[in-house]
Backbone bond lengths (Angstrom), bond angles and torsions (degrees), N, CA, C in turn:
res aa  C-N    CA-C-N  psi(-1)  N-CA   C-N-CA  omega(-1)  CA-C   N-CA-C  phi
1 X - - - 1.467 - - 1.517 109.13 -
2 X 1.583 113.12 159.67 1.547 106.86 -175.25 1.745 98.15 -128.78
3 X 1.379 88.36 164.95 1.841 92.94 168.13 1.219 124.04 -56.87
4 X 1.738 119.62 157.59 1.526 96.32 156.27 1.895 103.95 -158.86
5 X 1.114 122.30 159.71 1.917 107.32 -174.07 1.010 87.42 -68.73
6 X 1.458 90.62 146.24 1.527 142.41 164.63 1.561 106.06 -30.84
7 X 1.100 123.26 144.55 1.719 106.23 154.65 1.940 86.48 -145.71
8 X 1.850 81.77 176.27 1.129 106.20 -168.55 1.560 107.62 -87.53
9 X 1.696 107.36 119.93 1.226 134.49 159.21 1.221 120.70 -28.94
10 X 1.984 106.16 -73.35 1.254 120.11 -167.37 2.182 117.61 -62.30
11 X 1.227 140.59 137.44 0.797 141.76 -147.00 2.064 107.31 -85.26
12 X 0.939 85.99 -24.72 1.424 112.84 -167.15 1.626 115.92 -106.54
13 X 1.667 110.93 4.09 1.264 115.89 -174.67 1.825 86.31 -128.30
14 X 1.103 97.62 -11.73 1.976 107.42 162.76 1.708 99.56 -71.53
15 X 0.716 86.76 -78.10 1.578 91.56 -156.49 1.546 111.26 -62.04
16 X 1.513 114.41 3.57 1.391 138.05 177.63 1.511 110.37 -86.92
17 X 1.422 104.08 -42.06 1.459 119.25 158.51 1.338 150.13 -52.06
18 X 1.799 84.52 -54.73 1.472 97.50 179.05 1.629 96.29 -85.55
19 X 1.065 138.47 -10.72 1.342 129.47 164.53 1.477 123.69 -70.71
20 X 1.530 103.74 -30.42 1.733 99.27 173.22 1.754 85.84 -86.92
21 X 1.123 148.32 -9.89 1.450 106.38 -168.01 1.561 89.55 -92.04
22 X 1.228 138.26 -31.07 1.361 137.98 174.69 1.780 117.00 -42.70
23 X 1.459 110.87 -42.53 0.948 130.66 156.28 1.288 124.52 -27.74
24 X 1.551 119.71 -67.16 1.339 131.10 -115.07 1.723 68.17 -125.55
25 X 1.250 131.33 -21.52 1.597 129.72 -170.00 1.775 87.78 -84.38
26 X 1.283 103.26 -58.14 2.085 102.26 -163.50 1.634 94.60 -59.59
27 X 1.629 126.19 -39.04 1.675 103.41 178.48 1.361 123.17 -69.53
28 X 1.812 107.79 -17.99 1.726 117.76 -171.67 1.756 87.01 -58.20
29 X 1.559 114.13 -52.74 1.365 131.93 -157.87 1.575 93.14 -59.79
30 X 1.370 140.37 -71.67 1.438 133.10 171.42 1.097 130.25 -43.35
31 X 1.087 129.63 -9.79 1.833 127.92 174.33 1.900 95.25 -101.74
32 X 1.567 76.41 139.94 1.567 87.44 168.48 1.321 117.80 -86.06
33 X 1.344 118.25 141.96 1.367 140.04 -178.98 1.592 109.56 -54.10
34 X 1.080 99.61 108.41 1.792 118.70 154.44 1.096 137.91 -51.67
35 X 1.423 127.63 128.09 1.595 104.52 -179.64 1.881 117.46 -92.73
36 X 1.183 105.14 81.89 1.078 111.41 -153.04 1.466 115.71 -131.89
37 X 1.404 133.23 161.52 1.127 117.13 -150.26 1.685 94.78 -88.66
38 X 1.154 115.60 142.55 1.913 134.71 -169.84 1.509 91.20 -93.26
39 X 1.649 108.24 111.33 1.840 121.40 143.45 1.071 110.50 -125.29
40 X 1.504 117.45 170.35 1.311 134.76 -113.52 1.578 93.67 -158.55
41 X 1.463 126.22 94.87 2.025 105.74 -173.20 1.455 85.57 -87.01
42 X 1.387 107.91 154.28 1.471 165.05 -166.19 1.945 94.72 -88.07
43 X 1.037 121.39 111.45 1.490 150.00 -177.54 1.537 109.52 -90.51
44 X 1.271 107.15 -5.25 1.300 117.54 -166.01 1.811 114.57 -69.36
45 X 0.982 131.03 138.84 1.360 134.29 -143.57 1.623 95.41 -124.10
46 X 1.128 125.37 151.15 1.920 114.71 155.13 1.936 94.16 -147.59
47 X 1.407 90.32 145.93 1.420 106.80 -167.92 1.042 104.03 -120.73
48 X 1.818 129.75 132.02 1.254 137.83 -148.77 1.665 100.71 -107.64
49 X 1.234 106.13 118.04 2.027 117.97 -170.34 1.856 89.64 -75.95
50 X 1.227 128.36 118.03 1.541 124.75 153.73 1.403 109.76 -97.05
51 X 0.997 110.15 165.84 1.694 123.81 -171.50 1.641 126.24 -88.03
52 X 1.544 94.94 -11.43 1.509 97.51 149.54 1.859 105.80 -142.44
53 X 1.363 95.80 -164.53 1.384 104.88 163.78 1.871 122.05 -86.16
54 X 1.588 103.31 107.41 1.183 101.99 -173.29 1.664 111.11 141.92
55 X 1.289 126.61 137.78 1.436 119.79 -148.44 1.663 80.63 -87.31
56 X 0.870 144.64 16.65 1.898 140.73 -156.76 1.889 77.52 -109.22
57 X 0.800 139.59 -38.85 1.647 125.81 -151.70 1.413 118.62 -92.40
58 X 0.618 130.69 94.37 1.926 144.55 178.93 2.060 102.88 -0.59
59 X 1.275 92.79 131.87 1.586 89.46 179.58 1.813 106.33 -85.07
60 X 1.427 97.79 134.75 1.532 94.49 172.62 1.425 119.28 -110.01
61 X 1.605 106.73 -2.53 1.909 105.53 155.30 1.714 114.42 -127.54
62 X 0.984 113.64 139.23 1.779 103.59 -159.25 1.691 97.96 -85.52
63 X 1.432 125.29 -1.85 1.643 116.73 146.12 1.717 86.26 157.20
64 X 1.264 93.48 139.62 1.420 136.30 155.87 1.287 123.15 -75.16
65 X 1.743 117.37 98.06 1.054 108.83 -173.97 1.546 126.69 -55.26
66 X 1.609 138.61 171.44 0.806 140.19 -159.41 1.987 107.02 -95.65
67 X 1.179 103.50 132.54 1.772 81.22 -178.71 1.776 76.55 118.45
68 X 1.170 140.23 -69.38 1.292 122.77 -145.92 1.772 114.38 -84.48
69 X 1.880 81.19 158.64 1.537 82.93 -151.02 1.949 110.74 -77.22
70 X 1.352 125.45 153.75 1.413 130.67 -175.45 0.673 114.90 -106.47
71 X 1.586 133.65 176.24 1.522 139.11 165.21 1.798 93.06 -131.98
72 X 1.531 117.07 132.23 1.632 113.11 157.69 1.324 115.13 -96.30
73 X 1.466 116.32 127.38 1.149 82.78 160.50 1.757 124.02 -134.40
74 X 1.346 92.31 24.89 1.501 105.97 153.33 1.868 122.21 -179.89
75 X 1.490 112.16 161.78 1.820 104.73 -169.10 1.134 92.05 -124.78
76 X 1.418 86.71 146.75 1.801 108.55 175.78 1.543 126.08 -47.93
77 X 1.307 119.36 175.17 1.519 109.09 -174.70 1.647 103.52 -79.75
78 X 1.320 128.15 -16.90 1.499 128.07 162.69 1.398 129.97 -68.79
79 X 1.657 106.78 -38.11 1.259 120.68 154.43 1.765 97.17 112.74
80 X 1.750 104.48 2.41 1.500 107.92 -172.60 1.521 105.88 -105.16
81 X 1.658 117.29 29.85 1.663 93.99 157.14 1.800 81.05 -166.68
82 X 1.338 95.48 150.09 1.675 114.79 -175.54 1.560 113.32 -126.91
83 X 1.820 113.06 122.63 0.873 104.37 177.13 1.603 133.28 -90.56
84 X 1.653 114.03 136.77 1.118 125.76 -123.71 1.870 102.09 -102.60
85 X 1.545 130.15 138.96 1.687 95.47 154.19 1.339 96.67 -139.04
86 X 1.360 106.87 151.56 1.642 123.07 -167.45 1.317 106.46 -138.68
87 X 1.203 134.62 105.59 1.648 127.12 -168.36 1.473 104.21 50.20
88 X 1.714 77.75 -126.65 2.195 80.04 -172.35 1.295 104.96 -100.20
89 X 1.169 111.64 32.58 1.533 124.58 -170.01 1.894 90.37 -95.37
90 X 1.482 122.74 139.30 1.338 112.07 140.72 1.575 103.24 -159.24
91 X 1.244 93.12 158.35 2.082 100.36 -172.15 1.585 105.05 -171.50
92 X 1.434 108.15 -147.53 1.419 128.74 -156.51 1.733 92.28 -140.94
93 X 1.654 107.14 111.03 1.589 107.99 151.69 1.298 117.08 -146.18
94 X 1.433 91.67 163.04 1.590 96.46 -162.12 1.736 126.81 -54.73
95 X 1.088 134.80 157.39 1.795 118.51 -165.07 1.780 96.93 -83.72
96 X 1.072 125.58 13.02 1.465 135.40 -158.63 1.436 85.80 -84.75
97 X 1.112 119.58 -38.86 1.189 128.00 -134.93 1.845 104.13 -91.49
98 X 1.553 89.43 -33.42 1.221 98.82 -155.29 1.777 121.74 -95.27
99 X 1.242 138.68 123.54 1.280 136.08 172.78 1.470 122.45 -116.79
100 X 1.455 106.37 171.40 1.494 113.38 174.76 1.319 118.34 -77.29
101 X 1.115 119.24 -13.01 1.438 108.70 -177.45 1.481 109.11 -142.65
102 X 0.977 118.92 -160.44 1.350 123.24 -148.97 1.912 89.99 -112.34
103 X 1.881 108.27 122.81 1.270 104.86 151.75 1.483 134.70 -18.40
104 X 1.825 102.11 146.23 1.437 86.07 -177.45 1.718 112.57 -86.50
105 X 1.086 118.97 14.17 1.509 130.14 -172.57 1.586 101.19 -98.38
106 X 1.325 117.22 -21.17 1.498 129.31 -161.80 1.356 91.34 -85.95
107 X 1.907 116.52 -53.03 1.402 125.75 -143.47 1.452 97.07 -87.55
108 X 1.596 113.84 -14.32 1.503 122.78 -167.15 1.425 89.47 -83.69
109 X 1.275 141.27 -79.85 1.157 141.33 -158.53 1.647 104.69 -53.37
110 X 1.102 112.95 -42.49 1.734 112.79 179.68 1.588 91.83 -85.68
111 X 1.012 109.72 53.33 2.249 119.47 162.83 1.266 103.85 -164.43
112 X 1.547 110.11 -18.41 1.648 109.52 159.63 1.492 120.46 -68.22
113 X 1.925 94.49 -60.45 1.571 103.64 159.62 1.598 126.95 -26.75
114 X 1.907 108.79 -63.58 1.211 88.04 -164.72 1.899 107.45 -90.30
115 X 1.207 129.68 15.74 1.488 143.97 171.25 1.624 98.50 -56.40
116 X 1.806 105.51 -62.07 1.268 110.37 -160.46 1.543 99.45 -77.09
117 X 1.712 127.83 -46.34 1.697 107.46 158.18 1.410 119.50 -44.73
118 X 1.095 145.96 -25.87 1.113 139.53 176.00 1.295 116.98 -79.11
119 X 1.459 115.29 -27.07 1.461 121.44 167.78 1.270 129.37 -68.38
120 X 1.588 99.62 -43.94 1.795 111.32 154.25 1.852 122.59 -34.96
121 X 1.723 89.48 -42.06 1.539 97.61 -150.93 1.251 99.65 -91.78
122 X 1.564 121.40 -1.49 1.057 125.09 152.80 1.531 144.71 -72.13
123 X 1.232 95.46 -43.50 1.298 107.59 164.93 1.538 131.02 -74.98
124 X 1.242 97.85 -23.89 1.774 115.72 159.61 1.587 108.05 -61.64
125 X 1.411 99.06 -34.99 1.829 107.93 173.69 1.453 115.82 -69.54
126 X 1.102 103.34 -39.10 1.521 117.99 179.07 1.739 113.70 -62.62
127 X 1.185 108.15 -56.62 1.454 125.39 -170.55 1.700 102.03 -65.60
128 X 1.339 121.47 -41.55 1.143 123.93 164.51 1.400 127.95 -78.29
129 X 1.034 129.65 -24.89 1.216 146.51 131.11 1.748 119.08 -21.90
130 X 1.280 104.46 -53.89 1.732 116.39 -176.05 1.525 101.61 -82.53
131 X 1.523 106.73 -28.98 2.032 106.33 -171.88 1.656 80.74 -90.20
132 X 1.093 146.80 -16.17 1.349 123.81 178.32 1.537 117.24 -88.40
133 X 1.011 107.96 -38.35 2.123 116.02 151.73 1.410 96.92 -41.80
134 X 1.039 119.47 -61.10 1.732 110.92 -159.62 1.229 107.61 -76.81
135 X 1.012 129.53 -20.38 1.113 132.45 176.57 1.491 120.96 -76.21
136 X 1.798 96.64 -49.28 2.060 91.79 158.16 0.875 103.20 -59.61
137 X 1.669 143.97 -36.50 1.722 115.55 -152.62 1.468 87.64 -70.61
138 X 1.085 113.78 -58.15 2.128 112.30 -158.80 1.419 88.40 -36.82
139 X 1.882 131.58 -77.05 1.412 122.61 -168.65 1.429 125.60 -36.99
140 X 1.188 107.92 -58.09 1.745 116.01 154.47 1.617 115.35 -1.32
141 X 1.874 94.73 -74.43 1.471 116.05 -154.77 1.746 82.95 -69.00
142 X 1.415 102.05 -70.68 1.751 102.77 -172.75 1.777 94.74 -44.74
143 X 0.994 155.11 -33.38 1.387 136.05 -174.88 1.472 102.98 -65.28
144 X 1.041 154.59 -56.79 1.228 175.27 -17.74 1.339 91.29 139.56
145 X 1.204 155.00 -83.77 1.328 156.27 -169.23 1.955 95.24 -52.28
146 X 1.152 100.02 -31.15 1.809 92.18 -165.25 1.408 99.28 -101.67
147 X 1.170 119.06 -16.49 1.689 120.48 164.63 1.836 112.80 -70.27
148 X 1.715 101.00 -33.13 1.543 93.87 174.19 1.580 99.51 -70.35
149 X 1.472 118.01 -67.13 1.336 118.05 -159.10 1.248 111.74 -46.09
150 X 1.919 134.29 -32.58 1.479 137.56 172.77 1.557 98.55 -56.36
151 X 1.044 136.30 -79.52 1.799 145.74 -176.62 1.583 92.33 -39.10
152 X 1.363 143.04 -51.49 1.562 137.42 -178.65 2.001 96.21 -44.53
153 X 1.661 98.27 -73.99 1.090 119.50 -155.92 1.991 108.37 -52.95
154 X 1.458 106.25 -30.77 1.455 116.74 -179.70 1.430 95.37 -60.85
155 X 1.555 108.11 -60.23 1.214 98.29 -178.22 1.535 145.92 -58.71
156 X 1.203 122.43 -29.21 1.213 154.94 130.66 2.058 103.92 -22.61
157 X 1.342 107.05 -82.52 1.370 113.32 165.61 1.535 110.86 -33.73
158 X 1.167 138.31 -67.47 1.345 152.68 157.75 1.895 113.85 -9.34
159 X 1.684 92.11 -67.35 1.582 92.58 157.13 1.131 157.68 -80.39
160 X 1.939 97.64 -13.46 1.176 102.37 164.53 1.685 114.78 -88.01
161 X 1.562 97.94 17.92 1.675 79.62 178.50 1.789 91.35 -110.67
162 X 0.910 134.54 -23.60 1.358 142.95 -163.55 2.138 90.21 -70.44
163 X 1.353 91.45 -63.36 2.004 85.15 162.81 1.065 133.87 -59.27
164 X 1.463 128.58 -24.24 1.193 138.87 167.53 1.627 123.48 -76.83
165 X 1.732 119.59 -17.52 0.981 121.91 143.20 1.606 123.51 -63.56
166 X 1.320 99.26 -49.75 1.435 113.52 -167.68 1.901 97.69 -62.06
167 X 1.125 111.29 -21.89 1.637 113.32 -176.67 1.401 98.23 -93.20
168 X 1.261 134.42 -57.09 1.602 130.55 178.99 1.735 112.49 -47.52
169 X 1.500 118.71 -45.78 1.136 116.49 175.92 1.824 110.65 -68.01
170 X 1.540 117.58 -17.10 1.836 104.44 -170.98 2.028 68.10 -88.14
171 X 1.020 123.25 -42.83 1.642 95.10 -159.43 1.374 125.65 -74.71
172 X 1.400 108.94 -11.69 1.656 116.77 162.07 1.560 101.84 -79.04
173 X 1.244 134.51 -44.82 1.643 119.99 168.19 1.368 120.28 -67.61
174 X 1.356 127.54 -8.24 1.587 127.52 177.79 1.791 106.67 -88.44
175 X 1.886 99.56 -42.65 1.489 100.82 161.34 1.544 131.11 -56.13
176 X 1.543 101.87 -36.53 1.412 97.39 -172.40 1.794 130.58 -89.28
177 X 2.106 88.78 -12.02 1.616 114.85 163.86 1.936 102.26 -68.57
178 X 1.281 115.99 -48.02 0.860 109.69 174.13 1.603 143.12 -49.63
179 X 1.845 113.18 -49.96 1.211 118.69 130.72 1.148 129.10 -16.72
180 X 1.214 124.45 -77.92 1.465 139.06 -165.68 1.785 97.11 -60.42
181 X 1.205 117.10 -38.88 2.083 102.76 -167.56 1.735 82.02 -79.51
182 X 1.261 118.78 -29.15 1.901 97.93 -175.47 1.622 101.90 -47.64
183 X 1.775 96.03 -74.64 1.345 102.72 -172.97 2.016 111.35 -21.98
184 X 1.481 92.30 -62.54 1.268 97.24 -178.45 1.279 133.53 -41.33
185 X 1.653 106.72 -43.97 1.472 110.84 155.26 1.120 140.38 -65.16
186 X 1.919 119.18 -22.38 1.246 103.17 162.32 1.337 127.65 -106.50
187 X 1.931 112.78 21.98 1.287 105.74 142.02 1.435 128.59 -72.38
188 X 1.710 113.60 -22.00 1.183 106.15 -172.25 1.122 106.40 -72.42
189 X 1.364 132.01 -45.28 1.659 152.19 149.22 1.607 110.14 -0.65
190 X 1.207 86.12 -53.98 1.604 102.28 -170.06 1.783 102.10 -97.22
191 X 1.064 126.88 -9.66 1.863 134.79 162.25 1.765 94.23 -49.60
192 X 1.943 84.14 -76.08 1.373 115.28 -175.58 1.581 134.71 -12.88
193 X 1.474 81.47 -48.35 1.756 118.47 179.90 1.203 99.21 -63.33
194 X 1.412 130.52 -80.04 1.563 157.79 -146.21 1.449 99.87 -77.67
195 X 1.511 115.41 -31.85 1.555 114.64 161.47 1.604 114.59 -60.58
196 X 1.557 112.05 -64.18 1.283 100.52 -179.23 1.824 129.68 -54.16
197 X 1.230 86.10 -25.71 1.635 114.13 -172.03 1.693 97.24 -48.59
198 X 1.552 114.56 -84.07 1.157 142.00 151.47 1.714 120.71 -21.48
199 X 1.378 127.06 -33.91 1.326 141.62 145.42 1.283 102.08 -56.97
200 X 1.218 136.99 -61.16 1.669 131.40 -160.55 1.498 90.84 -68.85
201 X 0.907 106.65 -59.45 1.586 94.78 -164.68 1.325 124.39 -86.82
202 X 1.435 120.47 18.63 1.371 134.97 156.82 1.711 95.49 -88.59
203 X 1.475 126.76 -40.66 1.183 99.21 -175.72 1.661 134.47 -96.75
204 X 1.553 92.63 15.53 1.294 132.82 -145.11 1.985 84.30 -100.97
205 X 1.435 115.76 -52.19 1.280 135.07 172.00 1.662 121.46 -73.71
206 X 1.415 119.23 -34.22 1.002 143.49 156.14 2.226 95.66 -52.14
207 X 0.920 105.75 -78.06 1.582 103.24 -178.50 1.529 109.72 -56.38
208 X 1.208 122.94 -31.47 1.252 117.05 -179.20 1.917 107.51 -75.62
209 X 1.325 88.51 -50.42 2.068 87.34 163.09 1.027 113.98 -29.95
210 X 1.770 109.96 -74.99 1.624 99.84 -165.29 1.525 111.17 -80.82
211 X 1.206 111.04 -18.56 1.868 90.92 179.75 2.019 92.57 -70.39
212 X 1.161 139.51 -53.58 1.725 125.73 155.80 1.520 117.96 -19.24
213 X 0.855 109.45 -76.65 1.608 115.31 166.50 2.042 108.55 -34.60
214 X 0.797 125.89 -78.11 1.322 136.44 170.25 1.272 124.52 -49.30
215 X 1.041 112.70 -27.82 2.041 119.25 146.40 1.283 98.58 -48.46
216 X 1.518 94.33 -79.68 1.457 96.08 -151.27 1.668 122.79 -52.09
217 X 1.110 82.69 -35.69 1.781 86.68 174.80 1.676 106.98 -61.59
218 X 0.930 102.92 -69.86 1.957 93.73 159.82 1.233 120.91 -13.49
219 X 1.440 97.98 -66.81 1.637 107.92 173.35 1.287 121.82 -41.84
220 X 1.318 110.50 -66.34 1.255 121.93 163.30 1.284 134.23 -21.01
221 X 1.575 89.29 -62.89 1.910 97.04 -173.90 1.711 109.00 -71.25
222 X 1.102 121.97 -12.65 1.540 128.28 -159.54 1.588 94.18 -99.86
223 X 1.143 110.13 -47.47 1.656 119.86 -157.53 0.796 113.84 -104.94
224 X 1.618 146.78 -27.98 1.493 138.35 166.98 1.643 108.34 -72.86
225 X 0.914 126.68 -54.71 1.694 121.71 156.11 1.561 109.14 -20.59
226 X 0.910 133.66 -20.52 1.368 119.38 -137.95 1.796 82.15 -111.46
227 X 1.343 95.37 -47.87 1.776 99.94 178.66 1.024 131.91 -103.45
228 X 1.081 120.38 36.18 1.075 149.51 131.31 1.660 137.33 -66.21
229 X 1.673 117.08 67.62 1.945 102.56 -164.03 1.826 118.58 -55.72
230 X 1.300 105.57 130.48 1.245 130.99 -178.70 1.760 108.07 -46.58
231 X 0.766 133.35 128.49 1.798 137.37 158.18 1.375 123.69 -32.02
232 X 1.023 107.37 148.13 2.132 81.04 171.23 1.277 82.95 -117.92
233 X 1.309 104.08 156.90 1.622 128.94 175.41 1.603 106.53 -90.92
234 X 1.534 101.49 132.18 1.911 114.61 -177.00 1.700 113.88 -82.23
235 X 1.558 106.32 104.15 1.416 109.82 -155.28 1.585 101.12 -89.38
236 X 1.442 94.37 -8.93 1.581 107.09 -177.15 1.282 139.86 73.04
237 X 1.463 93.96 29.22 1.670 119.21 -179.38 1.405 105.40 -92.68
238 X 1.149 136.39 -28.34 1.470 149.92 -176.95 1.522 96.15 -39.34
């Protein structure tokens, strides 16, 4: 359980209250504003630890501020004071005092606290926020710079394929000119051949002519003589 201010018991010293603070708010509201320096009083409470249960017993902490946290660990036989430990603090205070949760002056400042972390963590949001804009614009621009240079490069691509046809088609006609002078060469190869071939045996026939020729004349000279009958010579005996 934690501390918390005191309030008023009596029913009629409530409504005694909230009537002067109603008061004291509608005259704040009728005076004109000052230019003057703005404070703020302090709500802050301290609760006096006695050494037993019962306002008769000597205080042994002169007050415990309000907001801080307790330990009970036991209540009187009336049930109107609980004994208390707080650090090295421990005693007897009244249960008036005491709640489950945390003041609203306690819970306000720890919503102030985390307002202004949140305000931090905002502006850390913010600042990153502005480097993350800048950061799309640069991608943007680089998107845009690399969308021109892709459309350059297509185009580019475009011509080197239009030459690269135009080069595949001279190198399938340089291959297939090429082919063709082989062929060509080894028909001539093969002309070449059938020429000499045809030479040999023109001169091959040519030698056979005249060694034919040269028989026959042989022949001739040996063998037509032969059949031919000889004359007789007139011895003049007839």
């Amino acid at each position: 359980m934690v501390l918390f201010p005191s309030i008023l018991t009596n029913t009629k010293d409530t409504i005694l209250a909230r009537s002067l603070i109603i008061s004291l708010l509608l005259a704040l509201l009728a005076v004109p504003v000052l230019a003057q320096d703005v404070r703020y009083i302090s709500d802050t409470q301290y609760v006096p630890v006695r050494s037993g249960a019962g306002n008769d017993y000597r205080i042994v902490h002169r007050g415990i501020p309000s907001g801080t946290k307790v330990t009970v660990s036991q209540l009187s036989d009336d049930g109107e004071w609980a004994q208390i430990t707080a650090g090295d603090t421990s005693g007897w205070v009244r249960m008036q005092h005491l709640m489950s949760e945390l003041p609203a002056v306690n819970r306000l400042e720890a919503a102030v606290v985390r307002a202004e972390r949140l305000q931090e963590q905002n502006a850390d949001l913010a600042a990153q926020l502005a480097s993350l804009q800048q950061e799309r614009d640069t991608l943007s621009s680089d998107v845009s710079e690399t969308d021109s240079s892709l459309q350059a490069v297509t185009e580019e691509l475009a011509q080197v394929k239009q030459v690269s046809g135009k080069a595949l088609q001279l190198d399938a006609d340089n291959r297939r000119l090429i082919e063709e002078t082989e062929n060509l060469r080894s028909e001539a190869d093969m002309l070449a051949a059938e020429n000499r071939r045809l030479q040999e045996n023109l001169r091959n026939k040519a030698f056979m002519d005249g060694a034919l020729a040269v028989l026959l004349g042989v022949v001739i000279t040996l063998v037509v003589p032969r059949l031919w009958p000889k004359r007789r010579r007139n011895t003049g005996w007839a």
